[in-house]
Backbone as CSV, one residue per row, in Angstrom:
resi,resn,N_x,N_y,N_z,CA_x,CA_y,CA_z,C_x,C_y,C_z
1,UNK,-9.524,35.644,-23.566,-8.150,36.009,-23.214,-7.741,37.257,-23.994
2,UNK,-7.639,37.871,-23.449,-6.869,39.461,-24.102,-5.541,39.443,-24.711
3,UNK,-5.517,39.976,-25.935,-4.359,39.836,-26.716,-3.438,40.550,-26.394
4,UNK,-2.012,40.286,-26.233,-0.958,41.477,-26.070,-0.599,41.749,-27.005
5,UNK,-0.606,43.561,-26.459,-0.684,44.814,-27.207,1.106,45.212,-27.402
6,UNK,1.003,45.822,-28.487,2.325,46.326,-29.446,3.352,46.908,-28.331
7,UNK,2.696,47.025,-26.991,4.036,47.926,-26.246,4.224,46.383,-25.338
8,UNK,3.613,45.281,-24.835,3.512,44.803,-24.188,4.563,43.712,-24.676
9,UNK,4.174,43.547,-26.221,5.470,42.621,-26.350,6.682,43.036,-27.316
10,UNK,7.062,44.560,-26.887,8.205,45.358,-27.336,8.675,44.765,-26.287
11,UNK,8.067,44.753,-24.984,8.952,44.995,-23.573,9.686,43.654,-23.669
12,UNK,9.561,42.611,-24.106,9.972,41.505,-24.024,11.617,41.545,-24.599
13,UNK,11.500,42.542,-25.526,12.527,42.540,-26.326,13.311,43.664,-25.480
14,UNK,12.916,45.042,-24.890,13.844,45.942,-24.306,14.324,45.771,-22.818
15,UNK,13.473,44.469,-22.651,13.937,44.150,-21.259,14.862,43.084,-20.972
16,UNK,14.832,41.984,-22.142,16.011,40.707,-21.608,17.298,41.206,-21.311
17,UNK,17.217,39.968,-20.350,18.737,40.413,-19.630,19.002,38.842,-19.723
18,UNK,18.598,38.202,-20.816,19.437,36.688,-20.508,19.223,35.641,-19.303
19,UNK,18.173,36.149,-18.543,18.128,35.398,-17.045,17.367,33.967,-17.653
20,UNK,17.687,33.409,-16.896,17.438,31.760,-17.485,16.002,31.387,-17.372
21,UNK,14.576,32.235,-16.982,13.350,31.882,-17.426,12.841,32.639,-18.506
22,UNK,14.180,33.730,-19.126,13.815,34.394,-20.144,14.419,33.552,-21.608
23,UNK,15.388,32.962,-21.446,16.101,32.212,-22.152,15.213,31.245,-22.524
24,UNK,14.177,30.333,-21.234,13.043,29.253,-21.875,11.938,29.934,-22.193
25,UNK,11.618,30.688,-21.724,10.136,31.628,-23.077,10.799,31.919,-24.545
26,UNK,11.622,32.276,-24.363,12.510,32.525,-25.878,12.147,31.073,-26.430
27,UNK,13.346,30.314,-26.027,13.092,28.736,-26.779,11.615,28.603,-27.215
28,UNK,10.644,28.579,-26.096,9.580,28.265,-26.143,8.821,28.779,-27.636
29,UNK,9.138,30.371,-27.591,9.014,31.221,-28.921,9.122,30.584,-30.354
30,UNK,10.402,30.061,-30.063,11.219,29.854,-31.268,10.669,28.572,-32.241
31,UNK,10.208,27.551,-30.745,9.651,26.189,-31.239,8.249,26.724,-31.642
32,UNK,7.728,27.450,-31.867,6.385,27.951,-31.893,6.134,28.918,-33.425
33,UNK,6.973,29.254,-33.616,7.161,30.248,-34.995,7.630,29.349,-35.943
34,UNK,6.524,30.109,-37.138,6.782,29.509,-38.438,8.139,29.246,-39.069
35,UNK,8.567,28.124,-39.989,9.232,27.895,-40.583,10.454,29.502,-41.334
36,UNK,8.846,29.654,-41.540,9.303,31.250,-43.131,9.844,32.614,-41.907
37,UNK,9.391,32.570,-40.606,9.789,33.689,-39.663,11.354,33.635,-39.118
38,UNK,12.086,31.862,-39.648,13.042,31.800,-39.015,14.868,31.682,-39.988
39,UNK,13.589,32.191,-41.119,15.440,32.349,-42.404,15.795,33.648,-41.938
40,UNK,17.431,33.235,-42.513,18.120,34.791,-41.817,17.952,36.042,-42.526
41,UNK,16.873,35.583,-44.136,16.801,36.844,-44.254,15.060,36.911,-44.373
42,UNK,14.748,36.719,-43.306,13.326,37.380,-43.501,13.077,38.416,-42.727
43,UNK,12.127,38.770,-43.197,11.966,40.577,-43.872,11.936,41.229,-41.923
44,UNK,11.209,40.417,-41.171,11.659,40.849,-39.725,13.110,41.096,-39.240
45,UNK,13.938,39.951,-39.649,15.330,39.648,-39.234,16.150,41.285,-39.854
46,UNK,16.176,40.973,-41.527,16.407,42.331,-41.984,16.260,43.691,-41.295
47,UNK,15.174,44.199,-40.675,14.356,45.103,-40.933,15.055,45.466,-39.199
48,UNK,15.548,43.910,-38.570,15.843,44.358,-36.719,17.029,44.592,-36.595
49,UNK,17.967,44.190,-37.666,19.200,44.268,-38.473,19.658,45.867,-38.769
50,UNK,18.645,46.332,-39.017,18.999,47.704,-39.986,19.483,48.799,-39.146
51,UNK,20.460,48.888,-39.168,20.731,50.693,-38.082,21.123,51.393,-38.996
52,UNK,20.762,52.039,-39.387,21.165,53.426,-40.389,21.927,54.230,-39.621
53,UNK,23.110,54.968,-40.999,24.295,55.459,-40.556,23.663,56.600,-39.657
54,UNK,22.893,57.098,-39.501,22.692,58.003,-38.089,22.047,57.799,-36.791
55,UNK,22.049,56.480,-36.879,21.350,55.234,-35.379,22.533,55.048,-34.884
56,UNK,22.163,55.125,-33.419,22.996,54.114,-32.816,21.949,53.420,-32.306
57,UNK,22.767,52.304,-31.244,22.091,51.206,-30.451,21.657,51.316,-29.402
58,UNK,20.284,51.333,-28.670,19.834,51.814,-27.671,20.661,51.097,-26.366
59,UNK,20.510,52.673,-25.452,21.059,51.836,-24.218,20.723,50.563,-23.537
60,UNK,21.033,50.315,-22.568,21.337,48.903,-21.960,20.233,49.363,-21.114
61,UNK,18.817,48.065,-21.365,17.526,48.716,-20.157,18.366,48.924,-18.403
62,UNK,17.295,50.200,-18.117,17.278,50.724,-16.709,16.139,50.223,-16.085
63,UNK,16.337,49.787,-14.827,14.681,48.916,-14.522,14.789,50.150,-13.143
64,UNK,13.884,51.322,-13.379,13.347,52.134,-12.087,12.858,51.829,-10.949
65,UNK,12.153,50.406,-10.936,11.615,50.295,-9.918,11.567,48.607,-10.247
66,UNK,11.595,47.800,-9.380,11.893,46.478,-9.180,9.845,45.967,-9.048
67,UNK,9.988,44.606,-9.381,8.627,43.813,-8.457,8.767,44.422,-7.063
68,UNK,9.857,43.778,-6.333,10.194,44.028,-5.084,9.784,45.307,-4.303
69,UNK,9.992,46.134,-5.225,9.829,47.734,-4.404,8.357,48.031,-4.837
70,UNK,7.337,47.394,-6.049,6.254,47.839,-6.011,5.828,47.028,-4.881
71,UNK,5.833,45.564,-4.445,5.332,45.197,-3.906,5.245,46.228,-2.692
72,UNK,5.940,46.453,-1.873,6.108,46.880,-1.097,5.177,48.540,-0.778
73,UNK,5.363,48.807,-2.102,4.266,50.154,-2.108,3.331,49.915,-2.399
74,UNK,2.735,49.021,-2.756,1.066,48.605,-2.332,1.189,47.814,-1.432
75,UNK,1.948,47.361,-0.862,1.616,46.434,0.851,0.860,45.045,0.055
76,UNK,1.369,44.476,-1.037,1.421,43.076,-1.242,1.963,42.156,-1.683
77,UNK,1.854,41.390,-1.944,3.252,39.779,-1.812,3.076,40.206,-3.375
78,UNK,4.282,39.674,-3.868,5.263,40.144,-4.983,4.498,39.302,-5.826
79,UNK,4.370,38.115,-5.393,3.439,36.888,-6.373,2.015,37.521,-7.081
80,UNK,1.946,38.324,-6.541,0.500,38.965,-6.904,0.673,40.225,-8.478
81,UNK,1.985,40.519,-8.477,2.161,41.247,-9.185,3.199,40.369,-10.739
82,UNK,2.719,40.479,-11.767,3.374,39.723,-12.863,4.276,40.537,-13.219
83,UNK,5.137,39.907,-14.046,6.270,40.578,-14.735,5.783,41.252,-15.800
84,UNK,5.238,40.776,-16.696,4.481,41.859,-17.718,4.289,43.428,-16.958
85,UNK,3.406,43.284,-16.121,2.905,44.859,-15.090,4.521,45.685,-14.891
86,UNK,5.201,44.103,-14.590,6.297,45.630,-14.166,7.433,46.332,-15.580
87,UNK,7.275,45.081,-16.544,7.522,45.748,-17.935,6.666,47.122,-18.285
88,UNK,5.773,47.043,-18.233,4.602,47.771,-18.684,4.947,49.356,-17.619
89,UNK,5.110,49.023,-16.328,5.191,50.672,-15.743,6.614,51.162,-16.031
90,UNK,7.733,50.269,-16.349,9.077,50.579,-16.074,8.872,51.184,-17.841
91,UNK,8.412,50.867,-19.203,8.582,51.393,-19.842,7.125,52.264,-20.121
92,UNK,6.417,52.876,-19.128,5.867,54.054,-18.672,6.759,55.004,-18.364
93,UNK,7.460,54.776,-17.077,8.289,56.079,-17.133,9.098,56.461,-17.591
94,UNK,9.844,55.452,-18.545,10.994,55.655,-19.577,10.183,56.716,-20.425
95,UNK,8.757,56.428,-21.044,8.364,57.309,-21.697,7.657,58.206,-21.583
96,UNK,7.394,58.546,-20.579,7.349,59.976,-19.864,7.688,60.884,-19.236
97,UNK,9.418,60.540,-19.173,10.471,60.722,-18.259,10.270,61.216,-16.526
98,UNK,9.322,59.900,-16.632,9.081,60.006,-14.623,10.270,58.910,-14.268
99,UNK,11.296,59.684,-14.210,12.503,59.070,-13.737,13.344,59.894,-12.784
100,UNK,12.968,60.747,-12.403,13.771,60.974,-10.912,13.037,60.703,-9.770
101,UNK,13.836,60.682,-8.297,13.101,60.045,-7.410,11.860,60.755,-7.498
102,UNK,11.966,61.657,-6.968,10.755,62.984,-6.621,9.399,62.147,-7.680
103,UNK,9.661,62.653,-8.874,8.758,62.386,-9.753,8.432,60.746,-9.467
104,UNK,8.949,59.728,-9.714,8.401,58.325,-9.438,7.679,58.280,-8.293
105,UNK,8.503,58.987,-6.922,7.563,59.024,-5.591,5.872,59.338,-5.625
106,UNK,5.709,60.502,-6.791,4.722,61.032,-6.387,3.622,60.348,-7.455
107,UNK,4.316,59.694,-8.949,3.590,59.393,-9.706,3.113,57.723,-9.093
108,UNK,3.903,57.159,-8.184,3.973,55.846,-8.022,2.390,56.318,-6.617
109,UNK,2.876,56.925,-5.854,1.940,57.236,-4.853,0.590,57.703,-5.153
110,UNK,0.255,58.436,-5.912,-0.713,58.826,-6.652,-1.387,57.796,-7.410
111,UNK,-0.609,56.757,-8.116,-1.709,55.494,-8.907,-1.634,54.588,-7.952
112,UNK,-0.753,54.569,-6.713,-1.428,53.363,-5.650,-2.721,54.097,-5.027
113,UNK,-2.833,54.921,-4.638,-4.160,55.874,-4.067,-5.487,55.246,-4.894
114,UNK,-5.106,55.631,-6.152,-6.083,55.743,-7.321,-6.641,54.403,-7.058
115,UNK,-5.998,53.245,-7.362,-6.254,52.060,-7.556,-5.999,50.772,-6.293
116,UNK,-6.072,51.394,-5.489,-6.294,50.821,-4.001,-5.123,49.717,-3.812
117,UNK,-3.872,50.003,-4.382,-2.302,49.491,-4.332,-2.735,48.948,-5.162
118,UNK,-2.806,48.652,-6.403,-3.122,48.064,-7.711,-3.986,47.103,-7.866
119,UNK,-4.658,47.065,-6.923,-6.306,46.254,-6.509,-7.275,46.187,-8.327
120,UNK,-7.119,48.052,-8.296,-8.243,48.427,-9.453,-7.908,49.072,-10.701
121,UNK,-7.910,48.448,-11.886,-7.533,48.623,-12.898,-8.394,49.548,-13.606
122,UNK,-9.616,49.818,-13.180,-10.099,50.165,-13.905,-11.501,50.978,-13.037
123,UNK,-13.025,51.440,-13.293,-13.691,52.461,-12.429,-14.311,50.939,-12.367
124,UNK,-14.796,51.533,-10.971,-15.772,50.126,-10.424,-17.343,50.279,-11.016
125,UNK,-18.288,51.861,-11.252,-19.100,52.134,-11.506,-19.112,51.674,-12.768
126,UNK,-20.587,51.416,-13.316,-20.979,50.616,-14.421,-20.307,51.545,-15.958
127,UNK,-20.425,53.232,-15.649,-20.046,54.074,-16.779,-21.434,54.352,-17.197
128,UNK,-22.582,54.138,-16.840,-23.494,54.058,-17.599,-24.306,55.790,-17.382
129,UNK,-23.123,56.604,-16.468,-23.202,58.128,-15.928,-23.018,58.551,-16.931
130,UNK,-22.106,58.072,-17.903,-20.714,58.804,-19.210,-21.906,59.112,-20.257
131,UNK,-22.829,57.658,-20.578,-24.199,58.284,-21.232,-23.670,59.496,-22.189
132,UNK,-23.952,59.994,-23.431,-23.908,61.241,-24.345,-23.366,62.520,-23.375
133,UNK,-22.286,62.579,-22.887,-21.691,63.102,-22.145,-20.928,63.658,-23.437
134,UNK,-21.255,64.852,-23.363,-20.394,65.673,-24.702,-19.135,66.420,-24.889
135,UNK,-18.694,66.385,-23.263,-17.848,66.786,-22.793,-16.626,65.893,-22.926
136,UNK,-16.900,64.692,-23.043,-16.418,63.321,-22.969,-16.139,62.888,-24.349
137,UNK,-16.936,63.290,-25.177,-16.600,62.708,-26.359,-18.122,61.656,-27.037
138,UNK,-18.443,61.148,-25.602,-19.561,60.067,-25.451,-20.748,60.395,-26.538
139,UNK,-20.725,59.830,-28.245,-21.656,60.360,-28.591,-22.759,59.178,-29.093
140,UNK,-22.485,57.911,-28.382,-23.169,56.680,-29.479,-23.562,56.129,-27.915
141,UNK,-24.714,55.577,-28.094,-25.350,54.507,-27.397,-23.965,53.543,-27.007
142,UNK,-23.925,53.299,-25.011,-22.891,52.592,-25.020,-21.498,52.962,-24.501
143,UNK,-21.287,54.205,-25.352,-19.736,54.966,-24.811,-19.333,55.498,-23.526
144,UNK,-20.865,55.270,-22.682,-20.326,55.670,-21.149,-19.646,54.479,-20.953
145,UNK,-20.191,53.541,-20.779,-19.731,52.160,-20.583,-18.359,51.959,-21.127
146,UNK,-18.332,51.477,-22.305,-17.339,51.453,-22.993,-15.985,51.871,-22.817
147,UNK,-16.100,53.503,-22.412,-15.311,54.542,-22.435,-15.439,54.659,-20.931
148,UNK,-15.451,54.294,-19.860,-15.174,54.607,-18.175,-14.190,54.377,-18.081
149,UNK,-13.950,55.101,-16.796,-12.942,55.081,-16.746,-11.514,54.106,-16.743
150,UNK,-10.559,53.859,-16.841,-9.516,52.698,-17.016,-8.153,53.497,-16.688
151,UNK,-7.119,52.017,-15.863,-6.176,52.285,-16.025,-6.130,53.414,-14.625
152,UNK,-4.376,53.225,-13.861,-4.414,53.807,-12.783,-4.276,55.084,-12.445
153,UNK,-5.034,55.939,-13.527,-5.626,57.244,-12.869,-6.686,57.283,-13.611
154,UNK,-7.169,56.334,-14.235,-8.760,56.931,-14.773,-9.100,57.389,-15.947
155,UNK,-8.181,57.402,-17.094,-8.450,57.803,-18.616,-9.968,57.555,-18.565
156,UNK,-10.513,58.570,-18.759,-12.257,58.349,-19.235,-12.796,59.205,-20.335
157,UNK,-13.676,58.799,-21.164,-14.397,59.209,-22.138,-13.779,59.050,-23.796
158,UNK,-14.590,58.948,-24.405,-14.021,58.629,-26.311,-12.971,59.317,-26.549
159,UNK,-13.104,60.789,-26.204,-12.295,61.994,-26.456,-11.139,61.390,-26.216
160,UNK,-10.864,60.932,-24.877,-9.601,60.372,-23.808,-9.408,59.569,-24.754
161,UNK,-9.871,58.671,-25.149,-9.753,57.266,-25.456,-8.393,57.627,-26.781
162,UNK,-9.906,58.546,-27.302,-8.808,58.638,-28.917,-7.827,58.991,-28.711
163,UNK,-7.498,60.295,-27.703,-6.165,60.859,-28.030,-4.909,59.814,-27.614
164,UNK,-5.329,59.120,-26.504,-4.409,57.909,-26.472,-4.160,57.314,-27.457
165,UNK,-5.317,56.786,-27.911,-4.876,55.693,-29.075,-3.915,56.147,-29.861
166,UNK,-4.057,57.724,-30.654,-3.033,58.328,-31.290,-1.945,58.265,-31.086
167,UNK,-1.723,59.002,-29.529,-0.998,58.485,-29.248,0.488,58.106,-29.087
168,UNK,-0.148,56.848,-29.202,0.757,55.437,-28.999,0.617,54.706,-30.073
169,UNK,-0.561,55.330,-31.259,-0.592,54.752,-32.569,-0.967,53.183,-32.283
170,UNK,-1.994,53.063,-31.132,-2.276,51.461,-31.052,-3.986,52.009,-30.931
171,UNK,-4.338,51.201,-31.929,-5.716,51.407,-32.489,-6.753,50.444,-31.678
172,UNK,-6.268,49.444,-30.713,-6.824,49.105,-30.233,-7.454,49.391,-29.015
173,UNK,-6.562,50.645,-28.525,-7.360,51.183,-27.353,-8.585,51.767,-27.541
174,UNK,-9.397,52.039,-28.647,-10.970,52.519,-28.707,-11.305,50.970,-28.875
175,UNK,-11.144,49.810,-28.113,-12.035,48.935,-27.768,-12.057,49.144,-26.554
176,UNK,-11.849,50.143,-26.001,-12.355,50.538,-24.619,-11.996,50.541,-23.281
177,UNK,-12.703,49.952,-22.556,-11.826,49.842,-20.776,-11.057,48.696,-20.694
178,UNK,-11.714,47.539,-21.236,-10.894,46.298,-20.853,-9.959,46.268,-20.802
179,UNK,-9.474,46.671,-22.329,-7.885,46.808,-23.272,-6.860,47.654,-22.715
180,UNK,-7.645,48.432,-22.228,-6.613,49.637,-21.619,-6.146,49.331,-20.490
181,UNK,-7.226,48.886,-19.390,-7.197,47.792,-18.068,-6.117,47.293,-17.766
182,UNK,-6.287,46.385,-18.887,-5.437,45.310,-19.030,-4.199,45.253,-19.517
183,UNK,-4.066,46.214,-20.448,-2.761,46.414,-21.494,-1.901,47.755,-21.108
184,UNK,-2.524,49.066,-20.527,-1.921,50.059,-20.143,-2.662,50.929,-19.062
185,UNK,-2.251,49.982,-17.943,-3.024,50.526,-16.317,-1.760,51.546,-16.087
186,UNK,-0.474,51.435,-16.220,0.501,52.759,-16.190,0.461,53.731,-17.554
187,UNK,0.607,52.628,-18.935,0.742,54.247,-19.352,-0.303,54.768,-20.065
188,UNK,-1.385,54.713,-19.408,-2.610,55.376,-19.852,-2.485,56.987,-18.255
189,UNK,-2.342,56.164,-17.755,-2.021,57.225,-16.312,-0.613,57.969,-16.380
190,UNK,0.507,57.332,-17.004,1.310,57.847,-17.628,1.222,59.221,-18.940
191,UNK,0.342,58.987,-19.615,-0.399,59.582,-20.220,-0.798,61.203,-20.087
192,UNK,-1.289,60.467,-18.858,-2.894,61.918,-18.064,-1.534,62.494,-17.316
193,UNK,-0.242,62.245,-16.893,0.651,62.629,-16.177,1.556,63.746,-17.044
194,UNK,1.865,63.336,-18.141,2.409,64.035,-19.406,1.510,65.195,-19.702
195,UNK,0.637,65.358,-20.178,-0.365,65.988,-20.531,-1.537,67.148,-19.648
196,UNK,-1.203,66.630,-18.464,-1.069,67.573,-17.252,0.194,68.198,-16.587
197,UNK,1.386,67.794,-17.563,2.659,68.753,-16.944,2.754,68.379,-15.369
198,UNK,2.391,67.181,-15.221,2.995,66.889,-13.591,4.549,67.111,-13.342
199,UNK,5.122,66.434,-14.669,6.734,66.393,-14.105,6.927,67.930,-13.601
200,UNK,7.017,69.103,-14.756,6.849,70.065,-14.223,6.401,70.934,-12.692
201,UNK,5.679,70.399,-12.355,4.761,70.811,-11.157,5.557,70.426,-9.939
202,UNK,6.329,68.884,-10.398,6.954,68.421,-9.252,8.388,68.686,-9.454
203,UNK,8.959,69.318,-10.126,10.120,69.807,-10.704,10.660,71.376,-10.067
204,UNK,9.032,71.823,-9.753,8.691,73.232,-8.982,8.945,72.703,-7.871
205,UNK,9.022,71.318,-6.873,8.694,71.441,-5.386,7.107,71.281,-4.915
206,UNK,6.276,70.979,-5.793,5.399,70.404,-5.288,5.146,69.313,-4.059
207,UNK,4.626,69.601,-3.128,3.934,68.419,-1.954,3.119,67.352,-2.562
208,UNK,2.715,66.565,-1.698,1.601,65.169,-2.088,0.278,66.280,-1.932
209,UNK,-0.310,67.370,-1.023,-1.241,68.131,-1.211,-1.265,68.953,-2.434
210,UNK,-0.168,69.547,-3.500,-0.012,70.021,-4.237,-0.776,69.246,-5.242
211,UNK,0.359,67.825,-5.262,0.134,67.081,-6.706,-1.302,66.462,-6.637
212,UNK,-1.653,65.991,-5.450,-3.164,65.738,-5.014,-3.869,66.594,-5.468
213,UNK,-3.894,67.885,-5.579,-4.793,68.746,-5.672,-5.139,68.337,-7.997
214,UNK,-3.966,68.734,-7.970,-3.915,68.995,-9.997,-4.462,67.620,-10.246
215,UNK,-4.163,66.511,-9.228,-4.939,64.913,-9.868,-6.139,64.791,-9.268
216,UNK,-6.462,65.078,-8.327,-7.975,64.904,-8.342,-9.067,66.338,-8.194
217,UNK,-8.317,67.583,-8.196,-9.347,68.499,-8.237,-9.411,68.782,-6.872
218,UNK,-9.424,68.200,-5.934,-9.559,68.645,-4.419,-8.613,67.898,-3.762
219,UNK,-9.026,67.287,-2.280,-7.827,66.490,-1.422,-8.657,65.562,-1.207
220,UNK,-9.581,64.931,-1.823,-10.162,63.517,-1.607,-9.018,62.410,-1.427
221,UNK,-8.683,61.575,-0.558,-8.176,60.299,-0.038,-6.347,61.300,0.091
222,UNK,-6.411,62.478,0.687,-5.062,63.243,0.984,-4.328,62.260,2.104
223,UNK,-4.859,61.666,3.160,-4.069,61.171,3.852,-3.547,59.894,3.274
224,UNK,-4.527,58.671,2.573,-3.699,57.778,2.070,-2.614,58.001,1.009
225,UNK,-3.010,59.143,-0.394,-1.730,59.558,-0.631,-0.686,59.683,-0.039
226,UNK,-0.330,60.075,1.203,0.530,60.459,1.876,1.113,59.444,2.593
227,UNK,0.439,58.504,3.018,0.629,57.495,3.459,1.639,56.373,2.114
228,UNK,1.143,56.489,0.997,1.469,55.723,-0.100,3.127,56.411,-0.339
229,UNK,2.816,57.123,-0.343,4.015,58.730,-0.715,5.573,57.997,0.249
230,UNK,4.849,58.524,1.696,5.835,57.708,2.430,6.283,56.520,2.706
231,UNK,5.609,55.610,2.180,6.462,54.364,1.834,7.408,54.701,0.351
232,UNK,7.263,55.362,-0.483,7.511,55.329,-1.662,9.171,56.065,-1.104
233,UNK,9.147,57.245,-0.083,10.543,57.460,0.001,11.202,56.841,0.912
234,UNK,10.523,55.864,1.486,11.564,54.818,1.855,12.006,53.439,1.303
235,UNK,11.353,53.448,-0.254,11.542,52.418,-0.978,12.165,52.462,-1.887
236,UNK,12.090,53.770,-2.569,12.539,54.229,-3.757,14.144,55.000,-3.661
C-alpha cells in the first residue's frame, strides 16, 4: 500500500468544508491519534496556531473543477474517480496558476490525451529504453525503469525526477514511477506545464495544435486532443 505523500494529506486540511463524510474521517482520525498528539499544547497544535503579525489566513478553498466535470472529460462514471485525485489536481492548479478557463481547458485536455481519460498513470513501456540515457540523468543500473515515465504528461528520467523532488521538497519522489503515479499524476504534469511556460503560450492565444505541438513535439493524437479540448469547453 503506498503511503500518502506531504501534499496529499495537506489537501485534507485545505479542502474541508465540514460535509458530513468529512466530519467522520476526522472523528475517525481523532480516535486513532496518540494520547500526547491531542493536548492543547502540543507542539503541532502550537505551531497550526501560530500566524505571525505579517500572516494572514488563507482564503476560503476554490474547487476549479468538480469530480463531476472531470468525469465527464474523460467520458467516465464519477465512481471511478476518488476524492483524493480530485484534491490532488485542484491543488495542482492552485499551484501553478492553471486557473483560468483557457488554461484549465487546455491543461485538462492535454493530460486526458496523455493518459487515455485518466486510464494511465504512468508509461506502459517497461523503461528499460531509459537504460544510461545521459540525457536523462539515467546513470545506475535500473534508472530507465525506475525513472519512466509517470504521471499525466510523462515526467521521465533521474534528472526529471530530481528536479521535482526539489521541487516540492518531497524526497520521496526519487523512489520513482510508482510514487509519482500514484501520489502526483497532476502535479508532476503540473510541473512539466510550469516549466515549459504553457500558461504563457496560452495567455498568447494559443490553439489545441499550438499547445499540442510544445507538449508533444509534433501533432501525434491532434484529433483526440481536440476532441478532449471540446468537451472541456463545454464543461468547464
Amino acid at each position: 500500500m503506498t503511503k500518502l505523500g506531504i501534499d496529499g494529506f495537506t489537501a485534507f486540511f485545505r479542502y474541508y468544508q465540514d460535509l458530513p463524510h468529512q466530519q467522520l474521517a476526522v472523528a475517525e482520525l481523532w480516535k486513532l491519534m496518540p494520547v500526547s498528539l491531542l493536548e492543547d499544547d502540543a507542539d503541532w497544535v502550537e505551531q497550526y496556531r501560530n500566524i505571525g503579525a505579517d500572516e494572514q489566513a488563507p482564503d476560503v478553498f476554490e474547487q476549479f473543477v468538480s469530480k463531476l466535470q472531470l468525469a465527464e472529460i474523460w467520458e467516465c462514471d464519477a465512481s471511478l474517480i476518488s476524492n483524493a485525485e480530485i484534491d490532488e489536481m485542484n491543488m495542482c492548479l492552485a499551484r501553478y496558476d492553471i486557473t483560468t478557463p483557457q488554461r484549465i481547458n487546455h491543461f485538462l485536455s492535454q493530460t486526458a490525451h496523455e493518459s487515455g481519460g485518466g486510464r494511465y498513470k504512468k508509461e506502459l513501456a517497461s523503461g528499460a529504453a531509459y537504460e544510461f540515457r545521459e540525457d536523462l540523468g539515467n546513470d545506475e543500473v535500473g534508472d530507465g525503469q525506475k525513472y519512466k515515465g509517470a504521471g499525466y504528461l510523462q515526467i521521465t528520467g533521474k534528472y526529471n525526477y530530481l528536479r521535482l523532488s526539489q521541487y516540492l521538497d518531497d524526497p520521496r519522489v526519487m523512489e520513482g514511477v510508482d510514487y509519482v503515479a500514484e501520489n502526483l499524476p497532476f502535479t508532476s504534469a503540473g510541473y512539466w506545464w510550469m516549466d515549459n511556460k504553457m500558461n504563457d503560450l496560452i495567455d498568447g492565444g494559443a490553439d489545441v495544435l499550438a499547445v499540442t505541438r510544445r507538449v508533444n513535439g509534433g501533432t501525434n493524437g491532434l484529433s483526440d486532443r481536440q476532441h478532449y479540448y471540446d468537451i472541456c469547453l463545454r464543461v468547464i
